[in-house]
C-alpha positions in Angstrom: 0.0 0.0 0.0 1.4 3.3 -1.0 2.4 5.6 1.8 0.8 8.6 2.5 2.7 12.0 2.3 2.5 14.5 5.2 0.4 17.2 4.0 -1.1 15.5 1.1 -5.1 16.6 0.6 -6.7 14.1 2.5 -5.0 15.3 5.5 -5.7 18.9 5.5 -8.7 20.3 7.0 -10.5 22.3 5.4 -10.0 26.5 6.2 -13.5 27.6 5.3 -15.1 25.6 7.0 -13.2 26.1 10.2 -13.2 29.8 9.6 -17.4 29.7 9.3 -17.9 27.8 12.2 -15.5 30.1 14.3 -17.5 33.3 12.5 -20.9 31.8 13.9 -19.5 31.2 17.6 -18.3 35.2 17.7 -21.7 36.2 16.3 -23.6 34.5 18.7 -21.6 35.1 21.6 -21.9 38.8 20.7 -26.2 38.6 20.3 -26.1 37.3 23.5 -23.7 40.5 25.0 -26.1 42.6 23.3 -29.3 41.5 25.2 -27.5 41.0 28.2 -26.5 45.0 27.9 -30.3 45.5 27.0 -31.5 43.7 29.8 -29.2 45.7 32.0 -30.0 48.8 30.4 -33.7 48.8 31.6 -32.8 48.1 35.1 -32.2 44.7 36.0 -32.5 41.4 34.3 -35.2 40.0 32.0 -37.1 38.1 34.8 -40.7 37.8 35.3 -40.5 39.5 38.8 -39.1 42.6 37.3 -41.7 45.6 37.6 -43.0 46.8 33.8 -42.6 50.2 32.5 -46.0 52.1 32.2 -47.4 52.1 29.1 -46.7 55.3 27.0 -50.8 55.3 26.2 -51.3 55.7 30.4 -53.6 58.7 30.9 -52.0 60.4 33.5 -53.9 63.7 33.1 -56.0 64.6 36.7 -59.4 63.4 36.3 -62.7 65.6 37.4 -64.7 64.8 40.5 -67.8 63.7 38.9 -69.8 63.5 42.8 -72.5 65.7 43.2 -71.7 68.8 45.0 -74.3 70.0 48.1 -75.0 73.5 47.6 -76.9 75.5 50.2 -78.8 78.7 49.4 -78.4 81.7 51.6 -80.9 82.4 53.9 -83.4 85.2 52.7 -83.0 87.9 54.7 -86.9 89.2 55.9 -88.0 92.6 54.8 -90.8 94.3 56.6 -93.3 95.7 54.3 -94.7 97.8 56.8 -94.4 99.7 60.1 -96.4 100.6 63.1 -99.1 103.2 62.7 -98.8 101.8 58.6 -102.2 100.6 57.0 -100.8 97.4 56.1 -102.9 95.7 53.0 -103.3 91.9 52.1 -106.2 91.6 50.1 -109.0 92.8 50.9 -108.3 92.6 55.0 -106.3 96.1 55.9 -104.7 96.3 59.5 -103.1 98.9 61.3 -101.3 98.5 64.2 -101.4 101.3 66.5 -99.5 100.0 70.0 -97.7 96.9 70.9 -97.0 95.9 74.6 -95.9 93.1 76.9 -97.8 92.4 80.6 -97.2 89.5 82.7 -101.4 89.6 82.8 -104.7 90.0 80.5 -108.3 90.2 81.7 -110.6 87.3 79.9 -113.6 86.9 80.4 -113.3 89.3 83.3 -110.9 87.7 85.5 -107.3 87.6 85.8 -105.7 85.4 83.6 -101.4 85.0 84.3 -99.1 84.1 81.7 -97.2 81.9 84.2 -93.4 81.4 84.9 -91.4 81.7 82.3 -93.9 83.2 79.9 -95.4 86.9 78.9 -98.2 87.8 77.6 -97.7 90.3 74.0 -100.7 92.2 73.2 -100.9 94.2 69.6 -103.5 97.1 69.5 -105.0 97.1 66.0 -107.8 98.5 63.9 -109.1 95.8 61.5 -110.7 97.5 57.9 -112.8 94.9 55.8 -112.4 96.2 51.8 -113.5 93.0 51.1 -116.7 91.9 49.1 -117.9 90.0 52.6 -118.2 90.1 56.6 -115.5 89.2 58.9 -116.0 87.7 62.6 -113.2 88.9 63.9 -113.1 86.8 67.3 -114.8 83.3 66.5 -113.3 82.6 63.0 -110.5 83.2 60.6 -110.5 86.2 58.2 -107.4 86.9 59.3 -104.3 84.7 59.1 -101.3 85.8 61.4 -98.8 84.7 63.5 -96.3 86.8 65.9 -92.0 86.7 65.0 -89.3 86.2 66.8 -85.9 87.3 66.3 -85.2 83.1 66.1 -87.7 83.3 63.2 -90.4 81.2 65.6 -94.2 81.5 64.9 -96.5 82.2 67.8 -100.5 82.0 67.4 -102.8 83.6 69.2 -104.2 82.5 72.2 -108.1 80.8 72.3 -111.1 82.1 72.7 -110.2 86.4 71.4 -113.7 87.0 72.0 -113.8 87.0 76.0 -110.5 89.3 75.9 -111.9 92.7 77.3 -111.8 95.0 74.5 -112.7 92.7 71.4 -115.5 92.2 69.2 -117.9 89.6 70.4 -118.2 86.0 69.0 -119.9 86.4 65.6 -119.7 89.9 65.6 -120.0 90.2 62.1 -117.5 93.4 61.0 -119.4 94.5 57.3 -117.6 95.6 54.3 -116.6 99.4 54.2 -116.7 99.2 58.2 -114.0 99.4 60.2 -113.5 98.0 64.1 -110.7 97.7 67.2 -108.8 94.8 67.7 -106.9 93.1 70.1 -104.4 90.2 68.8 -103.1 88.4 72.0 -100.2 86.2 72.3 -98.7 84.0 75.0 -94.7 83.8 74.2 -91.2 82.8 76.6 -90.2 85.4 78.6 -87.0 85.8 76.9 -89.0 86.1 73.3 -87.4 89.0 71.7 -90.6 90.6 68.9 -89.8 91.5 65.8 -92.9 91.5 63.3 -96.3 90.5 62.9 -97.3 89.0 59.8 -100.9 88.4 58.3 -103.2 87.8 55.5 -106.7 87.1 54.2 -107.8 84.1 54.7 -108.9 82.6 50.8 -109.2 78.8 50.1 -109.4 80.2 46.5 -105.6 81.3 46.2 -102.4 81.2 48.4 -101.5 84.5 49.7 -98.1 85.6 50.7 -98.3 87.2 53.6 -97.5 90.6 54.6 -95.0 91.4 57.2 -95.0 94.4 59.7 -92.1 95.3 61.7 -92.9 95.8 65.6 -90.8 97.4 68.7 -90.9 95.1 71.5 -92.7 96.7 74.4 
């Protein structure tokens, strides 16, 4: 068998090949390098536990409150539409109120009749004019509306029975239209009560009055 020469063709190996193969190792060692430097670039390695950066869509604009807001109106402040001594109109019923004072007594039914502890009696002197189309019984029914004010904005009505307070009309007393009469409006209050205005108006189931106010001195 012929001897074979050092360096003869079938024991060379062959140079592209070798040189490819060592080409691919480089490139792939280097892809890895570069995702390792990504990796390390964002913070930290490519693991699951690793926080995400927010999107770049996130709205991070401050959103409106869409709850309802509670608003409260002011408090209307009360106007007086009249004074003392004023002929104060509602309607057809037109009062003027000539005195107001403050005992601790009243004579009904002609005795003696106290306001107790911790109460007054306030009394408004009035003279009732009926420009209506109708009589008024001043004492047993209700032409007139009215209630007595506080500075705490509290309502007082009057006491029962008007008719057997000396001075006033008798019950069914009927005042005619065009006529004109005296009139005491009589109110048990605290003692404290501080008065500030009377208000009133004629009584009609047909329509719903506002009613007027008159401002009063306390006695």
């Amino acid at each position: 068998m012929p001897e074979q020469l050092p360096g003869s063709s079938k024991d060379v190996r062959n140079p592209w090949k070798t040189a490819t193969f060592c080409l691919a190792g480089a490139l792939t060692v280097t892809a890895a390098a570069l995702v390792y430097t990504a990796a390390e670039g964002r913070g930290g390695t490519s693991h699951g536990s690793a926080a995400p950066s927010p999107s770049i869509w996130q709205d991070d604009r401050p959103r409106a409150d869409t709850a309802p807001v509670e608003t409260t109106s002011p408090a209307p402040s009360r106007t007086a539409d009249f004074k003392i001594g004023d002929e104060a109109r509602n309607g057809g019923a037109v009062v003027t109120v000539t005195k107001v004072r403050e005992t601790e007594s009243i004579n009904v039914a002609g005795a003696v009749k106290k306001a107790g502890d911790g109460a007054k009696y306030v009394i408004l002197e009035t003279v009732v004019f009926n420009d209506t189309k109708a009589s008024m019984d001043l004492t047993c029914s209700l032409p007139i509306v009215n209630n007595l004010l506080d500075e705490q904005d509290r309502r007082y009505d009057t006491i029962d029975d008007l008719y057997e307070v000396a001075g006033n009309p008798e019950c069914n007393e009927q005042l005619q239209p065009g006529f004109k009469d005296e009139m005491l409006f009589v109110y048990r209050v605290p003692e404290d009560a501080k008065i500030i205005a009377w208000e009133f108006s004629e009584y009609d189931l047909t329509s719903e009055r506002e009613p007027s106010a008159i401002e009063l001195d306390s006695a």
